[in-house]
C-alpha positions, 0 to 999 in steps of 0.5 A, a space after each residue: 493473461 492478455 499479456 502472456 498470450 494465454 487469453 489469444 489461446 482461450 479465445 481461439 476456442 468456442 468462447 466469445 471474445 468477452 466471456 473471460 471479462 464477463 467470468 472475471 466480473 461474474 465472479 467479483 459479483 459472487 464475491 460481493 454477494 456472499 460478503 454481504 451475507 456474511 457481514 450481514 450475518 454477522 452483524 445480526 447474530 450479536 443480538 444488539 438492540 442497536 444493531 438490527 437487521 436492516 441496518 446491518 445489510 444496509 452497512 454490508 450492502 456499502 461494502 459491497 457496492 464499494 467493491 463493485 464500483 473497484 471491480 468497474 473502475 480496474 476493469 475500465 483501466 484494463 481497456 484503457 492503458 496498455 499494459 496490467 502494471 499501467 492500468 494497475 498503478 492508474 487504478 491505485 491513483 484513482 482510489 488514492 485520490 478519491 480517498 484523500 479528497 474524502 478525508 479533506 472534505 469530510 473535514 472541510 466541507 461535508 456537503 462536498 463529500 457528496 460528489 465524491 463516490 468513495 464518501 457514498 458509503 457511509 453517508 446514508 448513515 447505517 444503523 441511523 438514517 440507512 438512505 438506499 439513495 446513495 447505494 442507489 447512486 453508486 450502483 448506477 454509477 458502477 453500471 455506467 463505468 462498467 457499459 463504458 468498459 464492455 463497449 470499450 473492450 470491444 472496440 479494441 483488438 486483442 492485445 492493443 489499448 484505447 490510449 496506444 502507448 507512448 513511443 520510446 525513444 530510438 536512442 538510450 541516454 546513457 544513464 538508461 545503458 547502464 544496469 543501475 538506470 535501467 532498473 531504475 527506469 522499469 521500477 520508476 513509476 512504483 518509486 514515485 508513486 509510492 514516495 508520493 503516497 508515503 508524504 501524503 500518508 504521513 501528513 494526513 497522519 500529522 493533522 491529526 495531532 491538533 485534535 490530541 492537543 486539543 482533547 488534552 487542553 481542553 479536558 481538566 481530568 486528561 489535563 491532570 494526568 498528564 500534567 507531570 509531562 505533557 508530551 507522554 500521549 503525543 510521543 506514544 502515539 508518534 511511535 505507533 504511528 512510526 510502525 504505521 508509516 514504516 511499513 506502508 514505506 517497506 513495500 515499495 523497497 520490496 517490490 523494487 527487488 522482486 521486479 528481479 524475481 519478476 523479470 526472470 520469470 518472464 524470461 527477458 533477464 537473460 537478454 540483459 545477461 548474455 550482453 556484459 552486464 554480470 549477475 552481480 551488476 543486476 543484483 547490486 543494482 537493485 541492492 542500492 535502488 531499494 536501500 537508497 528509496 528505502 531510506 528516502 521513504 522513511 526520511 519523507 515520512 518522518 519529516 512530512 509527520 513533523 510538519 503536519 503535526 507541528 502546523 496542526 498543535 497549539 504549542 508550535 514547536 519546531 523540534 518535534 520535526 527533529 524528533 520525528 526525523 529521529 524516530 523514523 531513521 530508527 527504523 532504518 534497520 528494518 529496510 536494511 533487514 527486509 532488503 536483504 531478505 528479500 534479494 535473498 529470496 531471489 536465489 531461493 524458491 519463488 515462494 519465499 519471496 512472499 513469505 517475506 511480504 507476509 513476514 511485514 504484514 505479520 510484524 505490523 499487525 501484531 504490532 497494531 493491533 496488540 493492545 485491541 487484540 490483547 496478544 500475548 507477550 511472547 507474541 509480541 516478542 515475534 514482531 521485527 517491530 517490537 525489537 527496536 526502541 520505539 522512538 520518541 516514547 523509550 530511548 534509543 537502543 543501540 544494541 537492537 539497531 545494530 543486530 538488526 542491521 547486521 543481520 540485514 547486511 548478512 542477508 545481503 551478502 549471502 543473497 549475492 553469492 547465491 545469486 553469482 551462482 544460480 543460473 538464469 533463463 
């Protein structure tokens, strides 16, 4: 709202100058506090000895706290850097390594978890210890990142930011003049973070086929079963994985595309438009970016799986790197598809293009969660993810790889007629 000016309106009203921020965290805070309830509530309504009262609000309340402490740390970013895309992806940063210090902590040394706040949740133990001390703490916490963010907010003027955004440079280089470089210079920041992200997904994902080798060895009775061939647990749990990575690497081809989208509703694209750059060269531009990072994605995540997993397993086995490069690069036609359909969508209503984000989180969970949930059969048939073979566990399926592919070119095609003739702002 500060960006688009629609904040500078509101407070020229009767308002002060912080009550949209205070509206914003009021209703955060009202969010948490009927999330608590409702957890809570539900917890006790499943009247299990185990589960009693004060645990289950002990284990909301680390919800809710966990949250409020997100709503402080995104509305200290908001006052810090300059513009929603920066405090966003900085956010997203801090969360992510908080996440991953936790994950190696806890496994390394657990007394040092106790300096990270994401651990604070849950080591008061609910249902077990319930030690308030660390809700307690992160609480306080989330009070002092929050002080810090009011008085901060009022020592900036409206529109400006604490750190003042790096100057640019007076000249483009001339990678940055043409359609493709300058696509690639706005979406940048959400390319490499995302790739970043992808590996370290991928490797903590590998890590843990140390524990599964370990757990086969040494149970006779596991042992026994899978004496015939050995590697059937790995390989089916490698393939679920592969849905796991896949669709954490396709949002970021996504939102590469829908920057478009995003561009011409801000009304900036038909700047670029009416110098000699044609709708095509803009379309094409960010046809090749999504594929080629697309792909980039799903490589990183297969390779940095085999290297965790093979770093992690007992047998040391190089080939399975190989495999894991196969099994990736079987999803390849899953970012061809969603590619398409999404620069298709560029061309339609506003609202397909979300259709297509909610088409990717469908597919996935009705892919993962299959067995938990026990879907249906013909409810698993309407997963894209289903339609592949799923590599390493069942051979590669030539047929499937190929329709989704030539669907996902047709989509491509036909997006870019489509978008040759719609007219822009």
């Amino acid at each position: 709202m500060e960006e688009n000016g629609q904040l500078e309106i509101l407070n020229s009203l009767h308002i002060g100058s912080q009550a949209s921020s205070m509206a914003t965290n009021l209703l955060v805070l009202l969010h948490t506090v009927l999330t608590i309830i409702l957890v809570s509530g539900i917890l006790v309504s499943y009247n299990v000895s185990s589960i009693d009262l004060k645990g289950s609000l002990y284990f909301a309340c680390s919800l809710g706290s966990a949250s409020l402490l997100g709503a402080s740390i995104a509305y200290l970013c908001a006052q810090i850097f300059a513009t929603s895309s920066q405090a966003r992806g900085i956010f997203f940063s801090i969360v992510g390594i908080l996440y991953v210090l936790r994950a190696g902590t806890d496994v390394s040394n657990l007394t040092l978890s106790k300096f990270n706040p994401l651990a604070w949740t849950y080591l008061g133990h609910p249902f077990y210890q319930n030690n308030w001390y660390y809700l307690i703490g992160l609480f306080l916490l989330t009070l002092v990142v929050f002080s810090i963010g009011l008085v901060l907010e009022s020592l900036r003027d409206l529109g400006s930011s604490t750190i003042a955004p790096k100057k640019g440079k007076t000249k483009a280089s001339k990678w940055l003049a043409t359609p493709l470089g300058f696509f690639f210079y706005l979406n940048r920041s959400t390319i490499i973070s995302w790739l970043l992200a992808d590996g370290v997904i991928a490797l903590m994902y590998g890590s843990i086929y140390g524990d599964i080798d370990t757990f086969v060895s040494s149970n006779k009775l596991i042992s026994q079963m899978f004496a015939n061939n050995s590697t059937t647990l790995i390989n089916s749990f490698t393939s679920l994985i592969m849905v796991v990575t896949t669709a954490i690497g396709l949002v970021m081809p996504l939102v590469v595309v829908h920057k478009v989208q995003f561009e011409t509703n801000k009304e900036r694209l038909g700047y670029l438009l009416v110098q000699r750059v044609s709708r095509l060269k803009v379309y094409y531009s960010s046809l090749i970016l999504a594929l080629f990072f697309g792909t980039l994605a799903i490589l990183i995540n297969g390779f940095c799986l085999g290297i965790a997993a093979t770093s992690s397993m007992q047998a040391n086995n190089g080939k399975f790197i190989t495999t894991c490069i196969k099994a990736s690069l079987n999803q390849w036609p899953l970012v061809c598809l969603f590619v398409g359909l999404m620069l298709l969508s560029l061309s339609l209503p506003i609202f397909v293009g979300w259709l297509v984000y909610g088409l990717l989180g469908y597919s996935f969970c009705v892919t993962y969660f299959a067995v938990l949930l026990d879907l249906p059969k013909w409810m698993m048939h309407t997963s894209l993810f289903n339609v592949l073979a799923k590599m390493p566990m069942e051979k590669f399926d030539l047929m499937s790889f190929a329709i989704l592919t030539g669907i996902g070119i047709l989509a491509m095609l036909l997006g870019g007629i489509l978008y040759t003739r719609k007219e822009i702002v």
